[in-house]
C-alpha positions in Angstrom: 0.0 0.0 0.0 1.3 3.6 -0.5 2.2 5.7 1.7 -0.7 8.9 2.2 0.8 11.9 1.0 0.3 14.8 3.3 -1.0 18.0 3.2 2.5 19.3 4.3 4.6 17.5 1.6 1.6 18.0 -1.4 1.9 21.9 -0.5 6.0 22.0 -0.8 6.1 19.6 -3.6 3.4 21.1 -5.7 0.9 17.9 -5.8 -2.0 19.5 -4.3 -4.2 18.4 -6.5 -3.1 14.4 -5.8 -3.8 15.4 -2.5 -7.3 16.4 -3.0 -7.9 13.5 -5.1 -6.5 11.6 -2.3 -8.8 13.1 0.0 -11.8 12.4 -2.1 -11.0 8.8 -2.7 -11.4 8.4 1.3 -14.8 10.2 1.3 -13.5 13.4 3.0 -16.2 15.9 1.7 -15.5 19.3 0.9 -15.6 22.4 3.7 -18.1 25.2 3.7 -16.1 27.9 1.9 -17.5 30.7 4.9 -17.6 27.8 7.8 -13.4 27.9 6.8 -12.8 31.2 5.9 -14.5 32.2 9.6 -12.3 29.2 11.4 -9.2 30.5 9.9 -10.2 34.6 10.5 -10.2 33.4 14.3 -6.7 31.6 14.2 -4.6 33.1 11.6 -3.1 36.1 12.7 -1.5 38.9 9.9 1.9 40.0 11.1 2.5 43.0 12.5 4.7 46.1 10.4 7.9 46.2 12.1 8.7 47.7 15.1 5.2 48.1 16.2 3.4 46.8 19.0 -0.3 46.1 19.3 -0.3 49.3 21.8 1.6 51.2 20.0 0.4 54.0 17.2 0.9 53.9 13.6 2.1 55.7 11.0 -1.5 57.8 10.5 -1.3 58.2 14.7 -4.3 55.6 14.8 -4.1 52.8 17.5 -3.5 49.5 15.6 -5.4 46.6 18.3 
């Protein structure tokens, strides 16, 4: 049997699509394009400019939070 290819390795090796294909074959069903986009809007933080702080101004003198 072959080994499952990961998420991980299709991303980096460009064989995302094998990977979905993969998924499929096992019966994983799609997501909810807004059920994701709201999970990952709650866990997936944009970096900050650097330099600045969550309490500190920025460049417009508006408090970043």
């Amino acid at each position: 049997m072959a080994t499952a290819l990961t998420l991980n390795e299709a991303l980096r090796s460009g064989r995302l699509d094998d990977f979905i294909a993969q998924a499929e074959a096992a019966g994983v069903a799609a997501a909810d394009a807004e059920e994701f986009d709201r999970v990952v809007n709650c866990v997936v933080r944009v970096p900050q400019p650097e330099g600045q702080t969550s309490h500190s101004h920025a460049d417009d003198g508006s408090a970043e939070t």
